[in-house]
C-alpha positions as CSV (number, residue, x, y, z in Angstrom):
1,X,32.9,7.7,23.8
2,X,30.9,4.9,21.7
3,X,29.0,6.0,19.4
4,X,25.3,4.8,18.5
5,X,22.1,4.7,20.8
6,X,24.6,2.8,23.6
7,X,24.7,6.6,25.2
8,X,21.4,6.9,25.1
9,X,19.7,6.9,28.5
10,X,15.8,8.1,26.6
11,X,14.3,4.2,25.6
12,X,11.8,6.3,23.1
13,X,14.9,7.3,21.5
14,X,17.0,3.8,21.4
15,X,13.6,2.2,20.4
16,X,13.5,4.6,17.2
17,X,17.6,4.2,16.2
18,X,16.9,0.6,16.0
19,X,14.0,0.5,14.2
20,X,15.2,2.5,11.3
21,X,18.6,0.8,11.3
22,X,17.1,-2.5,10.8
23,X,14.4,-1.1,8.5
24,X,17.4,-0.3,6.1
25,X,19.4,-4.0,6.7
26,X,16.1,-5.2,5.3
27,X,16.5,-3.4,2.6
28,X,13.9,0.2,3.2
29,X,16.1,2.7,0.7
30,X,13.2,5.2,1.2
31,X,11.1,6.7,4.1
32,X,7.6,8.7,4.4
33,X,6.8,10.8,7.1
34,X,4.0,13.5,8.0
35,X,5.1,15.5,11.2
36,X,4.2,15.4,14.7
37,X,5.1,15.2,18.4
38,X,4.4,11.8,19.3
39,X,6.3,10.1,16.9
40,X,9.3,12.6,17.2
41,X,12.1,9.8,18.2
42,X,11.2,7.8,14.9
43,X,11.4,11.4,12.5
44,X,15.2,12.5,14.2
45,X,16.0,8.8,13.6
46,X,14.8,8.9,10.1
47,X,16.5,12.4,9.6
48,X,19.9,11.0,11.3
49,X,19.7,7.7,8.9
50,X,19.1,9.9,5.8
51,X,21.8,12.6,7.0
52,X,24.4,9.6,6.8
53,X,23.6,8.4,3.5
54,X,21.6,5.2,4.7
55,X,18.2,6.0,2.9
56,X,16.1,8.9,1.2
57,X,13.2,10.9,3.2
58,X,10.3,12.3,2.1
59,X,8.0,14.8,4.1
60,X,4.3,16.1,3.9
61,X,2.6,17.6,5.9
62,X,-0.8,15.7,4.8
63,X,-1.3,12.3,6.1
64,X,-2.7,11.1,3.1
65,X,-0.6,12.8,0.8
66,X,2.3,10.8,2.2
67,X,0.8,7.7,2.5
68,X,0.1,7.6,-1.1
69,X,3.6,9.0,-1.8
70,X,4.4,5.9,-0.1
71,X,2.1,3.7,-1.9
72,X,4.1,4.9,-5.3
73,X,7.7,4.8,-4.2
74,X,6.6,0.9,-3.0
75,X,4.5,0.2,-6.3
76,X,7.2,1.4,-8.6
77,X,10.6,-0.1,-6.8
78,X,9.0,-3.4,-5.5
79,X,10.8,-2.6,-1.9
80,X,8.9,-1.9,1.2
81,X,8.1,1.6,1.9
82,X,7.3,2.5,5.5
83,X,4.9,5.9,6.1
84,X,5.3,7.6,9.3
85,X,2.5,9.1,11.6
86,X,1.7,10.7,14.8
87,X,-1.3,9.6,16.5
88,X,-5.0,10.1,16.7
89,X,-6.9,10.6,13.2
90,X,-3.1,10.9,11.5
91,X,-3.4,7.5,11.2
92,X,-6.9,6.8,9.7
93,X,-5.4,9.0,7.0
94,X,-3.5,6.3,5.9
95,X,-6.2,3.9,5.8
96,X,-7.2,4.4,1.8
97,X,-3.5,3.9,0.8
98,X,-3.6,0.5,3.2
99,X,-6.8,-0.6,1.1
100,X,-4.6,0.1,-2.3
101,X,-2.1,-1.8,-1.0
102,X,-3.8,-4.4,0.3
103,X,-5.7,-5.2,-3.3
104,X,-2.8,-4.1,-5.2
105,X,0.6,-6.8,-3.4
106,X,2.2,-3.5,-2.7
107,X,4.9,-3.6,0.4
108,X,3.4,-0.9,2.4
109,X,4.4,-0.7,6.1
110,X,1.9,1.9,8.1
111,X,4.0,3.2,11.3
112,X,1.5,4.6,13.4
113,X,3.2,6.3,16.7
114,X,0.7,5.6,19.8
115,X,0.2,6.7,23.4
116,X,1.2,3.9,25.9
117,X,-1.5,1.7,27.4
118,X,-2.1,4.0,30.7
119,X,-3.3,6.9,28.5
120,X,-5.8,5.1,26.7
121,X,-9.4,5.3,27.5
122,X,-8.2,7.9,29.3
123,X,-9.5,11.0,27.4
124,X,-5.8,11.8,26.7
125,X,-5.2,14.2,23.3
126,X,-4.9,12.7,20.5
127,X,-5.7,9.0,21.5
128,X,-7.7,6.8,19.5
129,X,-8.1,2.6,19.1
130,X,-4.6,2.0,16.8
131,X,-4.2,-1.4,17.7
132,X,-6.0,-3.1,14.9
133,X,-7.5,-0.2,13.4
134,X,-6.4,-1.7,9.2
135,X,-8.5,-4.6,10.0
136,X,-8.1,-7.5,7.6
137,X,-6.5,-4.9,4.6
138,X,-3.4,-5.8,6.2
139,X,-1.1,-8.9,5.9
140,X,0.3,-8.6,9.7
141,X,0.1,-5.9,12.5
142,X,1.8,-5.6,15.9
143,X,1.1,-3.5,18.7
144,X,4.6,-2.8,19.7
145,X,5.5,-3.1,23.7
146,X,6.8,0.3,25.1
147,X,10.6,0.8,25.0
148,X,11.1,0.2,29.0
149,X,14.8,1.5,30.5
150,X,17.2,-1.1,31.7
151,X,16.1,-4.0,29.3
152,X,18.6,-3.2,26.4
153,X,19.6,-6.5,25.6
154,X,16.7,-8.3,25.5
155,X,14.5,-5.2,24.1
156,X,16.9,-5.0,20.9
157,X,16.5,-8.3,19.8
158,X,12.5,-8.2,20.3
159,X,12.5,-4.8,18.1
160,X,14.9,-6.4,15.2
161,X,13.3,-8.9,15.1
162,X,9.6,-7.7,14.9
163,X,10.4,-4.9,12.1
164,X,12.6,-8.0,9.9
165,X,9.1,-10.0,10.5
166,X,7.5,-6.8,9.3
167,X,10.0,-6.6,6.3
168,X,9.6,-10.2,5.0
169,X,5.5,-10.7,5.2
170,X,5.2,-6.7,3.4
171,X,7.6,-8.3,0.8
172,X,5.6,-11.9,0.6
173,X,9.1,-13.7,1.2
174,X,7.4,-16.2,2.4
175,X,3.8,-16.4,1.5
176,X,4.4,-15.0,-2.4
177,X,1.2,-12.8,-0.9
178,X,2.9,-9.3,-0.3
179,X,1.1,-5.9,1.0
180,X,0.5,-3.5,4.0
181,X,1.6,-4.4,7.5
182,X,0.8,-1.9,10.5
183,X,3.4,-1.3,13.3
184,X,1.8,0.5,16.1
185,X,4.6,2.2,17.8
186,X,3.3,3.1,21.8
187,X,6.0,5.5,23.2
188,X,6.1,7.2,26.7
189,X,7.7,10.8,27.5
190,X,10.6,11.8,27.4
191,X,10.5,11.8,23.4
192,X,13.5,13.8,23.0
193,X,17.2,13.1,24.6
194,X,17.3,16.7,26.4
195,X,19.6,18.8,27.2
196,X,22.4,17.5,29.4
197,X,22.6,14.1,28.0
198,X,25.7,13.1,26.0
199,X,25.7,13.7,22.5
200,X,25.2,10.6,19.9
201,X,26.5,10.6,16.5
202,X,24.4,9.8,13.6
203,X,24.7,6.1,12.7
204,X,24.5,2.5,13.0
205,X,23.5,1.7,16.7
206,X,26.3,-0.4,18.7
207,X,26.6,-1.8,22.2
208,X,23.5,-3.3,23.5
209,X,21.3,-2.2,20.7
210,X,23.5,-3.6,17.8
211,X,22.4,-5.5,14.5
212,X,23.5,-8.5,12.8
213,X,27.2,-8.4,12.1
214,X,28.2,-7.0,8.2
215,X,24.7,-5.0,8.3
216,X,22.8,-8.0,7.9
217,X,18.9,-8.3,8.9
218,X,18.0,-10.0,11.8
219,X,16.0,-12.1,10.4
220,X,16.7,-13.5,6.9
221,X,14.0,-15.7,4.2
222,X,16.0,-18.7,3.4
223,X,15.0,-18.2,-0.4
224,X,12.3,-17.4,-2.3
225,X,7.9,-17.9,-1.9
226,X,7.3,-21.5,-2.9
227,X,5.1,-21.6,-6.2
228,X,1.5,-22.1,-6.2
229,X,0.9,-25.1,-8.4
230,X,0.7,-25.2,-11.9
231,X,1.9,-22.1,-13.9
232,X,0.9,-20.4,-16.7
233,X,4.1,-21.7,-19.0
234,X,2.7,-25.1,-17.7
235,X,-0.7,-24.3,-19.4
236,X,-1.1,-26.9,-22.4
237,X,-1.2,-24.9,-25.7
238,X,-3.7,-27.0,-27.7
239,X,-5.0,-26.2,-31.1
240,X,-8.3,-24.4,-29.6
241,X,-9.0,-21.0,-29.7
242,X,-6.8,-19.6,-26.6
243,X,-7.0,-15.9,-25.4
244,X,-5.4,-14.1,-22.7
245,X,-7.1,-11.5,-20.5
246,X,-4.1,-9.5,-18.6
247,X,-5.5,-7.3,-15.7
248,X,-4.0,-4.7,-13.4
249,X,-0.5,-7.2,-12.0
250,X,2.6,-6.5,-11.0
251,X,4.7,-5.4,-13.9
252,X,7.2,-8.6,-13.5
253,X,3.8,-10.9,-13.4
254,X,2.7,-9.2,-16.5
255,X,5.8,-9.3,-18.7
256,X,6.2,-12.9,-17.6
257,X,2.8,-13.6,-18.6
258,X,3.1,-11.8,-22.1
259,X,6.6,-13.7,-22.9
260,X,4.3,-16.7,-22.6
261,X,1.8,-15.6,-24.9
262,X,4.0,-14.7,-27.2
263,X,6.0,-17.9,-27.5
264,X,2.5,-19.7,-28.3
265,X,0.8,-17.6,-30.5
266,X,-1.7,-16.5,-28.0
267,X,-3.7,-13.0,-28.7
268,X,-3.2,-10.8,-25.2
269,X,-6.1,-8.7,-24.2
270,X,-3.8,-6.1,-21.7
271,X,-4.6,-3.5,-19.9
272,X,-2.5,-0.6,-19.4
273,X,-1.1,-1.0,-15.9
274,X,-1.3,-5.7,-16.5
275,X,2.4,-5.5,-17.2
276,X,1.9,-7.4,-20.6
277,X,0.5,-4.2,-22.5
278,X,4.0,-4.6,-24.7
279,X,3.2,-8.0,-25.9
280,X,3.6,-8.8,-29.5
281,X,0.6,-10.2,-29.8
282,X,-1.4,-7.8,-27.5
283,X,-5.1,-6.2,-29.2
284,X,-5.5,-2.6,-29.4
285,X,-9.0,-1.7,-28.2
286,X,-10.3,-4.8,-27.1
287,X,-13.0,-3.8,-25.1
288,X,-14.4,-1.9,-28.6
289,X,-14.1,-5.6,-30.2
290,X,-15.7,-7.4,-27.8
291,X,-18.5,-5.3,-27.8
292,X,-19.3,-6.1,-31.3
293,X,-21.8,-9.2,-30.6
294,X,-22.0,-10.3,-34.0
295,X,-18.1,-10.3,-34.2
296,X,-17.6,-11.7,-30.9
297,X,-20.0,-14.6,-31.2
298,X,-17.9,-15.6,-34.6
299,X,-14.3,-15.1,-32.8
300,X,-15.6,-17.0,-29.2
301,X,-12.7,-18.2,-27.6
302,X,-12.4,-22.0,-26.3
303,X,-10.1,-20.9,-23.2
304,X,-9.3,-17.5,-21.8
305,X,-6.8,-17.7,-19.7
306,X,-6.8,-14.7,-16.6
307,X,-3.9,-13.1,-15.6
308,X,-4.1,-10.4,-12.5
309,X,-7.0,-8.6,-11.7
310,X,-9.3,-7.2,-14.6
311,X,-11.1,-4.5,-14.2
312,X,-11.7,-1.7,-16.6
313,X,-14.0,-3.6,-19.5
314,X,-17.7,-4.8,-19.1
315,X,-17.5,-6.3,-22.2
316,X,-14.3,-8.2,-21.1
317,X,-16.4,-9.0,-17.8
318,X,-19.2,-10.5,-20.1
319,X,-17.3,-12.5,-22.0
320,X,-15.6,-14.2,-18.6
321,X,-19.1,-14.6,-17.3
322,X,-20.0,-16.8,-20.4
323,X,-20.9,-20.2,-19.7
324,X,-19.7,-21.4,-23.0
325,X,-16.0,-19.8,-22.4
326,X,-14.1,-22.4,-20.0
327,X,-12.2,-19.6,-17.9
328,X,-8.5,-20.4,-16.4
329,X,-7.1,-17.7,-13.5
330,X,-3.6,-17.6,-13.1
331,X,-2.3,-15.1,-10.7
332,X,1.0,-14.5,-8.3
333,X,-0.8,-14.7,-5.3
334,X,-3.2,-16.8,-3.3
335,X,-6.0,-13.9,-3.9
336,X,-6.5,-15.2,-7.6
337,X,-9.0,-13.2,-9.1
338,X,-12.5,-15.2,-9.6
339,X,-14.2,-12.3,-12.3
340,X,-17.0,-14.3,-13.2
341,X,-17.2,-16.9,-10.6
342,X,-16.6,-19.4,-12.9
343,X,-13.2,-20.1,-13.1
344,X,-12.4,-23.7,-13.0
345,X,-9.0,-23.5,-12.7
346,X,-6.5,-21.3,-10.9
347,X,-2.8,-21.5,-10.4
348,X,0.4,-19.2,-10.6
349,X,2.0,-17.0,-12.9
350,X,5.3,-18.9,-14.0
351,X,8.0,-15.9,-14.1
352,X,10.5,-17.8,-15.6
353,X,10.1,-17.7,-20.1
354,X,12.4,-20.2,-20.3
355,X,9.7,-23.3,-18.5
356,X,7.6,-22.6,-21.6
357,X,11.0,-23.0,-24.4
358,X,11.3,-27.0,-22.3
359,X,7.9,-27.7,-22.5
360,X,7.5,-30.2,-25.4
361,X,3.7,-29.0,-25.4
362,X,4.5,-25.4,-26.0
363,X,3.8,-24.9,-29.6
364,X,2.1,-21.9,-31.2
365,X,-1.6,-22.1,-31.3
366,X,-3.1,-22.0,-34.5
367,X,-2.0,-19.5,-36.6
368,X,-5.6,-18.0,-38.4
369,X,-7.2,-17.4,-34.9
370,X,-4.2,-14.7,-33.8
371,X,-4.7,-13.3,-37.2
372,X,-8.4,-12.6,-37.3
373,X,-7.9,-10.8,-33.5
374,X,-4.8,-8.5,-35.0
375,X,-6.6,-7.9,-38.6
376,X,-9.5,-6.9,-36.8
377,X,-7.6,-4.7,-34.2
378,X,-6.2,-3.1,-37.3
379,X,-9.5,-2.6,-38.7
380,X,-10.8,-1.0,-36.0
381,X,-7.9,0.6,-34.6
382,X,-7.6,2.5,-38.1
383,X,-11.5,3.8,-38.2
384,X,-11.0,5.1,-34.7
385,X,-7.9,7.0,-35.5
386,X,-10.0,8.6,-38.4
387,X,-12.6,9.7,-36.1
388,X,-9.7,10.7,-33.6
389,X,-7.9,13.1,-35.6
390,X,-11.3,14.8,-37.4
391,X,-9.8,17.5,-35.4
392,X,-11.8,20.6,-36.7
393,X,-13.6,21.9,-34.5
394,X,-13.1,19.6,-32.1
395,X,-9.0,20.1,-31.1
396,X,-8.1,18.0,-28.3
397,X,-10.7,15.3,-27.0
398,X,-10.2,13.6,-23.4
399,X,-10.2,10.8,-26.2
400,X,-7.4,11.7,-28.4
401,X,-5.0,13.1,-25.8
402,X,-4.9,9.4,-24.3
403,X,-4.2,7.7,-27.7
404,X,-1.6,10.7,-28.3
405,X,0.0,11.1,-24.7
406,X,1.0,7.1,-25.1
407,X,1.7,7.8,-28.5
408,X,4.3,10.9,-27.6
409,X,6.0,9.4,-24.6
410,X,9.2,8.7,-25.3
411,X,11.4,5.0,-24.6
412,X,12.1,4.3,-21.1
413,X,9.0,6.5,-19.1
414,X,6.8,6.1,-16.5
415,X,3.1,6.5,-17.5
416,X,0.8,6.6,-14.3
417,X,-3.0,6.6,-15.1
418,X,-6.2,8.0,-13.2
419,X,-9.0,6.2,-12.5
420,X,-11.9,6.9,-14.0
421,X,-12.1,7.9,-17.5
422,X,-8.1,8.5,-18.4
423,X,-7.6,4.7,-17.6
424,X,-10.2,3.6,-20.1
425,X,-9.5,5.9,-22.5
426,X,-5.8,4.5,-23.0
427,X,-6.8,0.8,-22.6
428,X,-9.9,1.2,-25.9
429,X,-8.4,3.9,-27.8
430,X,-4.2,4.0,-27.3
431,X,-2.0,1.7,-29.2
432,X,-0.3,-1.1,-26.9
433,X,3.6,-0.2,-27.1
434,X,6.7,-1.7,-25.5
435,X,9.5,0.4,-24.0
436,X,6.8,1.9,-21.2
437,X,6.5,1.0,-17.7
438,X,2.6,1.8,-16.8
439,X,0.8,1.8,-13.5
440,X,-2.7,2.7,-12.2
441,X,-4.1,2.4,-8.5
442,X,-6.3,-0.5,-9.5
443,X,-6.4,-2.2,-6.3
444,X,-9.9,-0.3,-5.2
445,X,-9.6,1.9,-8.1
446,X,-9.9,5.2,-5.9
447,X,-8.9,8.4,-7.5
448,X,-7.6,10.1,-3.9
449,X,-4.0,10.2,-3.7
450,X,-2.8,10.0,-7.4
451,X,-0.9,13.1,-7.4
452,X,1.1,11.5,-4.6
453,X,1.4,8.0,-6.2
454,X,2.7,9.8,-9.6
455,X,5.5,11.6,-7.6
456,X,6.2,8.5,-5.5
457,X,6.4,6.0,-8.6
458,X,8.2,8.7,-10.8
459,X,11.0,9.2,-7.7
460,X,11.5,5.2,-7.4
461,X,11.8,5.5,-11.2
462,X,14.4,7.9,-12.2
463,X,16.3,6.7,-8.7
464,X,16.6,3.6,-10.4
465,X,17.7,4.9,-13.8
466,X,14.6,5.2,-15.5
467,X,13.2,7.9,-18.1
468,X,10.8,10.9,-17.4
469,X,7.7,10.8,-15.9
470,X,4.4,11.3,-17.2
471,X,0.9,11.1,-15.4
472,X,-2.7,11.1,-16.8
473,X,-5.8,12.2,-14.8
474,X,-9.6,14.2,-15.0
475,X,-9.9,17.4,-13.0
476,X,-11.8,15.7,-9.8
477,X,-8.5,13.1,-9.3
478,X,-6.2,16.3,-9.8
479,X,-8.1,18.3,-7.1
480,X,-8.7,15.3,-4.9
481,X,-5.3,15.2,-4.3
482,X,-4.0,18.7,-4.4
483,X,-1.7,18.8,-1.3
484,X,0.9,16.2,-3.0
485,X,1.7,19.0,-5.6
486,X,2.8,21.1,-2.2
487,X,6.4,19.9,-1.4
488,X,8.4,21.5,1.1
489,X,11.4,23.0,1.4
490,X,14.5,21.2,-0.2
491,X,11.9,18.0,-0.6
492,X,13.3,16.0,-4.0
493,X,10.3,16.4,-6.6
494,X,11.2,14.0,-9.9
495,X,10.9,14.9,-13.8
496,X,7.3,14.3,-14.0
497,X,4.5,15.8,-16.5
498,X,1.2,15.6,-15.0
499,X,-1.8,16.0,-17.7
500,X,-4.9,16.6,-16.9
501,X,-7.9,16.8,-19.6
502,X,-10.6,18.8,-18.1
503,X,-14.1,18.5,-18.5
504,X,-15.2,20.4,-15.3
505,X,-16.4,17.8,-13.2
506,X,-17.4,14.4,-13.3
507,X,-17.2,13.6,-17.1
508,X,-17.5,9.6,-16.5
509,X,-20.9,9.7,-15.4
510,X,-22.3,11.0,-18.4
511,X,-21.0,8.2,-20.0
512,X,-22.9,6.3,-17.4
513,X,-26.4,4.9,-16.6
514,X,-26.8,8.3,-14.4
515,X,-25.7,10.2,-17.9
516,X,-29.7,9.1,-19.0
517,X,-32.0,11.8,-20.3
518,X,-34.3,10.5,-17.5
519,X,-32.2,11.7,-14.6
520,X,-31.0,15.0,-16.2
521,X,-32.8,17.3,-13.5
522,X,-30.7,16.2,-10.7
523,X,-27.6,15.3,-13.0
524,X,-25.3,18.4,-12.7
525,X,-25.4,18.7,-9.0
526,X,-25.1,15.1,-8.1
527,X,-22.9,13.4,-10.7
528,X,-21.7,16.3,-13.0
529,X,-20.0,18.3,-9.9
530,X,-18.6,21.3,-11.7
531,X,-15.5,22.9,-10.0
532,X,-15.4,26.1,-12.2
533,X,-11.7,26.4,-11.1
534,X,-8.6,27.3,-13.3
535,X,-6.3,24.2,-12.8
536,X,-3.1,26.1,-14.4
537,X,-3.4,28.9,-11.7
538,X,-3.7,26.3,-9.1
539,X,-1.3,24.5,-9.8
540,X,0.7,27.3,-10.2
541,X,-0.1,28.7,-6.8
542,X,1.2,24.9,-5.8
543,X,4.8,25.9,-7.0
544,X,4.0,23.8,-10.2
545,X,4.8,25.4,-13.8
546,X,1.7,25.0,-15.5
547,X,0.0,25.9,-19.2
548,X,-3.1,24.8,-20.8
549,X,-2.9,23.8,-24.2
550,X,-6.0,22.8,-27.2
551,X,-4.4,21.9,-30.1
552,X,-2.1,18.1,-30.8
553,X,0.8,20.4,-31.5
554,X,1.1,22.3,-28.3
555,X,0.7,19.1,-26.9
556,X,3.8,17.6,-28.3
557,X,5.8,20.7,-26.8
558,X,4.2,20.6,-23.8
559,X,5.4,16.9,-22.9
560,X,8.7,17.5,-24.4
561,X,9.2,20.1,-21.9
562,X,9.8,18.5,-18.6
563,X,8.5,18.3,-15.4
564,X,7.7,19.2,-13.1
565,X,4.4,20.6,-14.9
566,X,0.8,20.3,-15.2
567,X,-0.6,20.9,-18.8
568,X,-4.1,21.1,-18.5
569,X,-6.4,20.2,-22.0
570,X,-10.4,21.6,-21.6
571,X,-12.7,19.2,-22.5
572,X,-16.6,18.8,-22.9
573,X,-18.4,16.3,-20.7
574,X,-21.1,15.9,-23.4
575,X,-19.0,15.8,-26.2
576,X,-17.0,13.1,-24.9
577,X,-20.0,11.0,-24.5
578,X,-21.4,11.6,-28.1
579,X,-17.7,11.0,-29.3
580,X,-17.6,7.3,-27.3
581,X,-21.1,6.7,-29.1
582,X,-19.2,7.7,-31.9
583,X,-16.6,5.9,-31.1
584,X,-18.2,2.5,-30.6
585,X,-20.1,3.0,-33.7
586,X,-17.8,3.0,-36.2
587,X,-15.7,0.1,-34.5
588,X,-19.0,-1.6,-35.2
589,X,-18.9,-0.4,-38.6
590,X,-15.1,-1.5,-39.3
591,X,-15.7,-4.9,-38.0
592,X,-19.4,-5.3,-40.2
């Protein structure tokens, strides 16, 4: 007997071997899927492939939950991560993780299993409009033909080479654009071999439905994405007064971006998740800087040159939008970000350090203008610490658990960072440190699914040798995603801390234009959201070890004790806000 799909007489079945063996010749080393009966020949396939060694699968039973799983496992390995559904609203449960990926170049690939074209419009269960359902948020879709018997030749190469198509646009082989691509899977009954029909071992399909010889893909790029145009390391240095803005990027984009500015002497505005947040030259609390007017307007910058996708500052915002700043983006795709719609130039991030070490132009910029932005970081940086750690009675702000969770981690983790207030609290208050890899969902900025993409992004990480894990988030992004703290039986869960300052609801917006005394009467219900729930025995109930702690030395012990673990810090709403007065105050002050 042959072994492989050959002995196969159910198409469903053959269809769903060979889609999985040439996911993993293209490279898939991890797999997402949320139960269900229609896509039941995919999930044995998966199971069979992971069974033999050939990739890792994950399993949730929320839709969501595993498409952000997805969206981390992708985000943190650079590889394309395919999430598997059944049909009917499975699949718009995906659809927030598509968006993510979409803004964020992540290499997301949304199987959605379908009923076959006769049961559509047909009132049949579970049966909705699939084909074309991401819209634009996708890079490429495909509503796949039905696996027909008797047509295994000429079916094999069709489905190879539609999932290698898949493979290569997810990855931006071609375009240097990557992100989500939707295969919708139509599959007719029987779903399951059956009894009577000849057993197949687990493996690599053969006969008919074989790959590429040497478990190569069936379709290959012939190298990489051509480049965009001018690069960053082709930038003239000048003598003017040069700054870089670093938004949310990929974290190769970023580092190559921050090798640049260190070469030339350039001061580095980075946010957390931009990549270049370990830049020598990178500013702590920028945002606190620039929204000193009287400093700002002595410290204007000729150039700033825009790398990624900003997105966390209005005062970084304001200063792109100022018609006396002449505004460069640089970005590694074709969707350059435009901030202020004034950007007069736009080109590509140049990856490689070593362009800028040729260029006879590349020479540092003048040596006083990096020095007033890093004397006046330090200035700053050392009045906010005061404030910070003016401890009695205050214990631990939302405020000083950001500066001190970056602070703590040690070499080599993963920080992953809630929207919302955690974000901006690290990018003003923490200090900039190499050694970290940092990411955020800062695509759409959503706080649903951040559980998920912290266990996603911690798994790529450790799997690929990195440290432990650590994740930062308020109470609503921790109970928006609850169901990715349930893992099932014998599911792999990674070394990951999640902490989660508490402030009992919706603590941003009193930070906020809704925060004003003028809307206080319908504040509370509308904006401040109050849960009243005990996170520790939640998360607890999850299977998580849990503890709440108050004071900077329980916090040390806390992250020093692994995951995975929630350590939950209780916070004020309105004494965060007075402390960011506070806060912007005596930055102010420092810089007067």
């Amino acid at each position: 007997m042959t072994t492989g799909v050959a002995d196969e007489p159910n198409p469903a079945t053959a269809f769903a071997r060979v889609l999985v063996d040439e996911l993993v010749r293209g490279g898939v080393t991890d797999a997402v899927l949320a139960p269900g009966s229609r896509s039941a020949p995919l999930a044995l396939a998966l199971a069979d492939a992971e069974a033999t060694g050939r990739l890792r699968l994950h399993v949730r039973i929320d839709e969501r939950t595993a498409a952000f799983l997805a969206l981390g496992l992708a985000k943190s390995s650079g590889r394309p991560v395919p999430v598997l559904t059944t049909s009917g609203t499975a699949t718009a449960h995906l659809h927030a993780a598509v968006l993510e990926a979409s803004h964020s170049g992540v290499p997301l690939l949304a199987l959605t299993a379908d009923r076959p074209p006769e049961l559509r419009d047909t009132g049949a269960n579970q049966t909705v409009q699939q084909a074309g359902l991401y819209g634009g948020a996708v890079r490429w879709a495909a509503d796949v033909g039905v696996p027909e018997p008797g047509r295994a030749a000429a079916q094999n190469k069709y489905w190879r080479s539609v999932v290698a198509r898949a493979l290569l646009v997810a990855r931006g082989a071609l375009s240097a654009d990557p992100g989500p691509v939707h295969l919708n899977l139509a599959l007719r009954e029987p779903l399951l071999p059956g009894d009577g029909v000849p057993g197949v071992r687990p493996g690599p399909p053969t006969g008919p439905w074989a790959g590429r010889p040497g478990g190569a893909p069936w379709t290959r790029a012939a190298g990489p994405a051509v480049s965009r145009g001018v690069g960053l390391a082709a930038a003239p240095a000048g003598s003017g007064r040069i700054l870089v803005i670093a938004g949310d990027a990929p974290p190769a984009v970023g580092r190559g971006a921050a090798v640049v500015a260190d070469q030339r002497g350039w001061p580095v505005l980075a946010e957390p998740s931009s990549g270049a947040w370990g830049a020598s030259g990178a500013v702590r609390g920028a945002a606190l800087l620039l929204g000193v007017p009287e400093w700002l307007a002595a410290h204007r910058p000729d150039r700033v040159l825009v790398v990624g996708r900003p997105t966390l500052s209005r005062p970084v915002a304001a200063l792109l939008a100022d018609p006396q700043v002449e505004v460069e983006a640089y970005g590694p795709s074709p969707r350059w970000a435009d901030p202020s719609r004034e950007s007069i130039t736009v080109g590509g991030v140049a990856l490689d350090p070593g362009m800028v070490l040729r260029d006879p132009a590349a020479r540092a910029a003048t040596g006083e203008w990096a020095a007033a932005w890093s004397a006046a970081a330090a200035r700053v940086g050392a009045a906010v610490d005061a404030e910070l750690d003016d401890v009695p009675p205050r214990g631990l702000t939302a405020a000083r658990l950001a500066r001190d969770v970056v602070a703590t981690l040690p070499a080599g983790a993963l920080l992953v960072l809630g929207s919302s207030t955690p974000v901006r609290d690290v990018d003003r208050l923490a200090v900039p440190r190499p050694g970290l890899t940092v990411l955020a969902n800062r695509g759409v900025a959503g706080i649903d699914g951040t559980i998920s993409t912290a266990i996603g992004a911690a798994l790529a990480h450790q799997g690929g040798g990195g440290g432990p894990a650590f994740a930062l988030m308020g109470d609503l992004t921790f109970l928006h995603d609850l169901t990715g703290l349930l893992t099932g039986e014998g599911e792999p869960l990674p070394n990951l801390t999640v902490v989660v300052p508490d402030n009992d609801g919706g603590g941003i917006f009193v930070q906020l234009e809704p925060g004003q005394a003028r809307y206080e009467a319908g504040y509370r219900r509308v904006f401040g959201t109050p849960h009243g729930r005990d996170l520790v025995a939640i998360a607890r109930a999850l299977g998580w070890a849990a503890t709440a702690v108050g004071v900077p030395g329980q916090l040390v012990a806390a992250l020093g004790a692994g995951g995975p673990r929630v350590v939950v810090v209780r916070t004020d709403q309105l004494a965060e806000a007075r402390l960011a007065t506070r806060l912007r105050d005596v930055a102010a002050a420092a810089l007067g």
